[in-house]
C-alpha positions as CSV (number, residue, x, y, z in Angstrom):
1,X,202.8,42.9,132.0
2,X,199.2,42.6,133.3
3,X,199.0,41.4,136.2
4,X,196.0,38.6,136.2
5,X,193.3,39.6,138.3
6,X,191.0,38.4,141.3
7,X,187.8,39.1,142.3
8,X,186.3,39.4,145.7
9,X,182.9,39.1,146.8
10,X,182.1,39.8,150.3
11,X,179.0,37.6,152.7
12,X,177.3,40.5,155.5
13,X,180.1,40.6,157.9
14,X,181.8,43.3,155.9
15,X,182.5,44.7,152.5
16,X,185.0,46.2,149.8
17,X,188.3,45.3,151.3
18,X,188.1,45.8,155.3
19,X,185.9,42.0,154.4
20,X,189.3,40.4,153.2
21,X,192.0,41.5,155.7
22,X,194.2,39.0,155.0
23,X,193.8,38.7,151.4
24,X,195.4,42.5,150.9
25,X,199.1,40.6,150.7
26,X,197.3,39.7,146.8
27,X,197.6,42.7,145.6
28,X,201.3,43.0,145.0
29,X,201.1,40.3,142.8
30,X,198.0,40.4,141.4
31,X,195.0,43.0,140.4
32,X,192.7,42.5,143.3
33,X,189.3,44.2,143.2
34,X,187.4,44.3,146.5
35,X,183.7,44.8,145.7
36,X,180.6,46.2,147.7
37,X,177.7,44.3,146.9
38,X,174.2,46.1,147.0
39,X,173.1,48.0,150.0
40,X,176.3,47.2,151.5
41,X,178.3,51.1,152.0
42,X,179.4,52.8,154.7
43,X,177.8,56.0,153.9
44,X,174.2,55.1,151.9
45,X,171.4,53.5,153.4
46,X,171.2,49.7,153.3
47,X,169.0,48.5,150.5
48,X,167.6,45.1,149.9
49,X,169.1,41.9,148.6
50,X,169.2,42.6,144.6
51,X,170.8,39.8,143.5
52,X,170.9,40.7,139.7
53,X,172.8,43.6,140.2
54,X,175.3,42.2,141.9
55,X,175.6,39.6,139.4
56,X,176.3,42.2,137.1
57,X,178.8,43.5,139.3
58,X,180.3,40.6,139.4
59,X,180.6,40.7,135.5
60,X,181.9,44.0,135.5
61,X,184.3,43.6,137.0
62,X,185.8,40.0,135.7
63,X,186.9,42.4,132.4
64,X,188.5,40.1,130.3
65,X,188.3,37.2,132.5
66,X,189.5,36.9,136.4
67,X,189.4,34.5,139.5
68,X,186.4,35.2,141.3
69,X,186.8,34.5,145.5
70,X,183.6,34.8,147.2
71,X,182.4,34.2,151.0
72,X,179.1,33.3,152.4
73,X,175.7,35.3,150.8
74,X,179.0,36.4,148.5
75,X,179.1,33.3,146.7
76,X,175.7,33.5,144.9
77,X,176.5,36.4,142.9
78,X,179.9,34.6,142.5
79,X,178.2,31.3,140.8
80,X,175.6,33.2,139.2
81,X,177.9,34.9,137.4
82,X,180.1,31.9,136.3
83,X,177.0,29.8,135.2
84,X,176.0,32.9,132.8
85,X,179.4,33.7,131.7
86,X,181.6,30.9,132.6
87,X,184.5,31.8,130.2
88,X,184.9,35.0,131.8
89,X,185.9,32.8,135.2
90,X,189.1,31.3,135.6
91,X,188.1,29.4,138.8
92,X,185.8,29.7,142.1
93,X,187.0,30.1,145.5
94,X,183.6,29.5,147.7
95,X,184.2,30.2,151.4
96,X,181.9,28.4,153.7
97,X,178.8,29.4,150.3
98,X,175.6,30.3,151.8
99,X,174.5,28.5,148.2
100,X,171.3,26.7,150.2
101,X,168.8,26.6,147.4
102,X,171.6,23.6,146.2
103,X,170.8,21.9,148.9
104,X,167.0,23.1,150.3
105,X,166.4,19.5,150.6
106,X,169.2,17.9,152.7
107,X,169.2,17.4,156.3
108,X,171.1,20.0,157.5
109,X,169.7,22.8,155.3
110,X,166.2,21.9,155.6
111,X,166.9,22.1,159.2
112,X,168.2,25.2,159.0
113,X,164.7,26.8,156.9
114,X,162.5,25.3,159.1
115,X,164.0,27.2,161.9
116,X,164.1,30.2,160.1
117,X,161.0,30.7,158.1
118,X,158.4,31.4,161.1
119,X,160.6,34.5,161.8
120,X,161.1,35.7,157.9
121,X,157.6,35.1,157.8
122,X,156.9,37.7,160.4
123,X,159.6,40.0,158.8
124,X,157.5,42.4,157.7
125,X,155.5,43.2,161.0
126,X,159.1,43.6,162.7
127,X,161.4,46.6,163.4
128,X,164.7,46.1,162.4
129,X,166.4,46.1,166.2
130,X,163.3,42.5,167.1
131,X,164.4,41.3,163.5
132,X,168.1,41.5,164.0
133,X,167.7,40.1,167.7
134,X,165.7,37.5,167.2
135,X,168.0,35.6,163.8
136,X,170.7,36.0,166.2
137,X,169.1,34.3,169.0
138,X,168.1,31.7,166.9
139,X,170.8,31.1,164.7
140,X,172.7,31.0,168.2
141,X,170.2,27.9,169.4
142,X,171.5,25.9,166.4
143,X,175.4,26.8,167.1
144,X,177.9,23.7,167.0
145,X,181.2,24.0,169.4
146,X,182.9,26.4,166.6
147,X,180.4,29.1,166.8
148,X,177.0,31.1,167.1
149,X,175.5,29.0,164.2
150,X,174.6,29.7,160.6
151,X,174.0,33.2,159.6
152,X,176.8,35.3,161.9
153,X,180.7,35.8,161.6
154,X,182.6,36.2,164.7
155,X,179.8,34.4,166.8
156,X,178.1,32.7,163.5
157,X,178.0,32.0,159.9
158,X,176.9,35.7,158.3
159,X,176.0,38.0,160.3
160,X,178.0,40.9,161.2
161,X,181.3,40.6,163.5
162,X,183.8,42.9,164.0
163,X,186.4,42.0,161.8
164,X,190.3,42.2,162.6
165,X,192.3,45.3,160.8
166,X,190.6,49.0,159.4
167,X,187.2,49.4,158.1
168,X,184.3,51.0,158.7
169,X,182.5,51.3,162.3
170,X,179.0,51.0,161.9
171,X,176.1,52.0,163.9
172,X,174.0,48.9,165.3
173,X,170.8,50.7,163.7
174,X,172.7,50.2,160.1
175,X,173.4,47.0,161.2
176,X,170.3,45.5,162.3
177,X,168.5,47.4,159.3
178,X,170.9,45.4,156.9
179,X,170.0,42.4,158.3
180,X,166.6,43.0,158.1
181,X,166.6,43.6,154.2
182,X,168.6,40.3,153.6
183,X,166.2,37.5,151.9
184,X,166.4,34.5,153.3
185,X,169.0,32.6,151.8
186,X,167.3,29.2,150.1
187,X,165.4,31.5,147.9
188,X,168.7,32.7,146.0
189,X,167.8,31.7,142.1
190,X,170.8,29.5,142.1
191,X,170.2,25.7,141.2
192,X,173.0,25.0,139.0
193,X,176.7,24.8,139.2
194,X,179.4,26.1,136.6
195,X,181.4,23.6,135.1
196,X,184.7,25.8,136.6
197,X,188.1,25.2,138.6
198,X,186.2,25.4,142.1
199,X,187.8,25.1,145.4
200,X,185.5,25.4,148.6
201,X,186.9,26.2,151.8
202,X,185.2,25.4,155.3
203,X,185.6,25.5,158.7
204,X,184.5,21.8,159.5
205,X,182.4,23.5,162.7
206,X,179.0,23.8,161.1
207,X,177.0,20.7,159.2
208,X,175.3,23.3,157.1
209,X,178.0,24.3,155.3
210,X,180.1,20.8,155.4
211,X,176.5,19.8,153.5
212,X,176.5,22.3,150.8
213,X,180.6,21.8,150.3
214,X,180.2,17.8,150.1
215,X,177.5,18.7,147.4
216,X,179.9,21.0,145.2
217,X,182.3,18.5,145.6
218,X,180.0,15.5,144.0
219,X,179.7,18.0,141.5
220,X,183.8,18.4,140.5
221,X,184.7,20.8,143.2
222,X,187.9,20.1,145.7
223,X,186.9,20.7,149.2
224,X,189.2,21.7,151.7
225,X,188.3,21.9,155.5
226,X,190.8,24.2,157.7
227,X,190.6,25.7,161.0
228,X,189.1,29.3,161.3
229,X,185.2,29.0,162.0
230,X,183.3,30.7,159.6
231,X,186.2,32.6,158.6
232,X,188.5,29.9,156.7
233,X,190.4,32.9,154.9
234,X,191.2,34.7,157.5
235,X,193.5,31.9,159.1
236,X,196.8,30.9,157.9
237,X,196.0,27.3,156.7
238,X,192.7,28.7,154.4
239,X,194.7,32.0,153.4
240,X,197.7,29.6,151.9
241,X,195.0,27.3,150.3
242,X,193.1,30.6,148.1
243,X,196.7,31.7,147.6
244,X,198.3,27.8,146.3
245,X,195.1,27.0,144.2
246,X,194.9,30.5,141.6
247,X,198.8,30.6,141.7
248,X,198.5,26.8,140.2
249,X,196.1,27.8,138.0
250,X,197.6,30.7,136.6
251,X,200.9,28.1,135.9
252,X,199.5,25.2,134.8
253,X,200.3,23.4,137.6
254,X,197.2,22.5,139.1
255,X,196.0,19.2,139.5
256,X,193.2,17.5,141.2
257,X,190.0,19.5,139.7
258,X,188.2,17.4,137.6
259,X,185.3,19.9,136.0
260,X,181.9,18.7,137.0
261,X,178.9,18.3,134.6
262,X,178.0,21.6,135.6
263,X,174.2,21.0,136.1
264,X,173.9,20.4,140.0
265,X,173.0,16.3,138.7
C-alpha cells in the first residue's frame, strides 16, 4: 500500500531534512520528502530568491497529490503552489508563514517594512558580511521577550540558527551571502489564499506573525499557538499538532476546518 505522502518546505534556517529534525518520526508512516529550495545546498553557491522555481518544486514533488508542511519564507512556495494547483494539496501546514504581502498593510507588518526597507534599499552597495550584520541588528531592535525578532531562528524569525540534530555546518561567508540574496519578504507575488484544509502554527512571541495567522484564520484557516519561539515544530506541543491534523485528514476525522473563500476577502 502507498503510503500517503508529505511535503516539506523549509524557511532560511536550514534545508532538506536537517530543517525538520523532529518531523523525521513521519517517515515510518508516511512518504516524507524533505526539499531544498533554490540557492539553498550545502555544496553550490547560494543563488537568489527564485520563487517560480520553487513553486515548481513544490509541484513536483506533490505527485499525485500530498500534504504540503511549510515554515517561514517556506510557506510562499507552499501557497503558491496550492492556489495554482489546489487539487494536488491535501492540506497546509504554515509554520509561523513569512506570507507578508497578505498583510503589507496591517500594523505589525507595515511596521516591520518600514524598518527594513532603508537597509534593502542600500542592498546593493553592501558586502554580504554589513548586509547580514546589519538585518540582524535590526530585526534584533524589534525582538519581543520570545526572541531576536522577525527574520532569525534560534535568536529570530528566519535567519539562520543552528539547529538541534545532523546537518550541514556552514561557513558564516555562505551564510551571510544567503542572506544577502533573499528579497525582502512583502514583495513575494502571493495575495491570495487556497481554499485548502490549512492549519497555521505560531509561537504567540512575535505580533508579526500572530498578524498574518489571525488573517489566514478570517480566511477558513485553524490557528493554533504553542510554545517553541519561532520554531512551533520543533516542540512537543506543535510537533503533535502537524502530526494530529494530516492523520485526521487522511481518516476522515477531522473537524473544525471550514474552507475559506479562497481569495484573501
Amino acid at each position: 500500500m502507498t503510503k500517503p505522502r508529505i511535503v516539506f518546505v523549509h524557511g532560511i534556517d536550514g534545508f532538506g531534512a536537517a530543517a525538520w529534525p523532529v518531523q523525521h518520526r513521519l517517515a515510518g508512516r508516511y512518504d516524507a520528502l524533505f526539499l531544498k529550495r533554490t540557492g539553498f545546498d550545502a555544496a553550490a553557491p547560494p543563488l537568489p530568491t527564485e520563487y517560480a522555481a520553487d513553486v515548481r518544486m513544490v509541484l513536483d514533488a506533490l505527485d499525485g497529490g500530498a500534504h504540503l508542511v511549510a515554515h517561514a519564507q517556506g510557506a510562499i512556495a507552499a501557497v503558491m503552489a496550492a492556489v495554482e494547483q489546489p487539487g494536488l494539496v491535501k492540506s497546509l501546514v504554515l509554520v509561523e508563514p513569512a506570507l507578508l504581502s497578505l498583510t503589507t498593510e496591517l500594523p505589525a507588518t507595515s511596521a516591520y517594512r518600514e524598518h527594513l526597507e532603508p537597509l534593502f534599499s542600500r542592498s546593493a552597495t553592501m558586502t554580504d558580511a554589513a548586509f547580514s550584520a546589519e538585518f540582524r541588528r535590526l530585526t534584533a531592535s524589534m525582538a519581543g521577550p520570545g526572541g531576536a525578532g522577525p527574520g532569525i531562528a534560534g535568536g529570530g524569525a528566519g535567519l539562520p540558527g543552528r539547529l538541534p540534530g545532523p546537518g550541514p555546518v556552514e561557513s558564516s561567508a555562505r551564510i551571510a551571502a544567503r542572506i544577502h540574496l533573499q528579497a525582502p519578504l512583502w514583495e513575494a507575488p502571493v495575495h491570495i489564499v487556497p481554499g485548502v484544509p490549512t492549519l497555521v502554527l505560531t509561537g504567540g512571541w512575535e505580533p508579526l506573525y500572530e498578524e498574518i495567522a489571525d488573517y489566514l484564520a478570517a480566511t477558513g484557516a485553524r490557528h493554533e499557538v504553542t510554545g517553541g519561539g519561532h520554531r512551533p515544530q520543533d516542540s512537543d506541543a506543535g510537533a503533535a499538532l502537524i502530526e494530529e491534523f494530516i492523520a485526521g485528514l487522511e481518516s476522515g476525522l477531522e473537524s473544525g476546518f471550514e474552507a475559506g473563500s479562497g481569495d484573501g476577502s
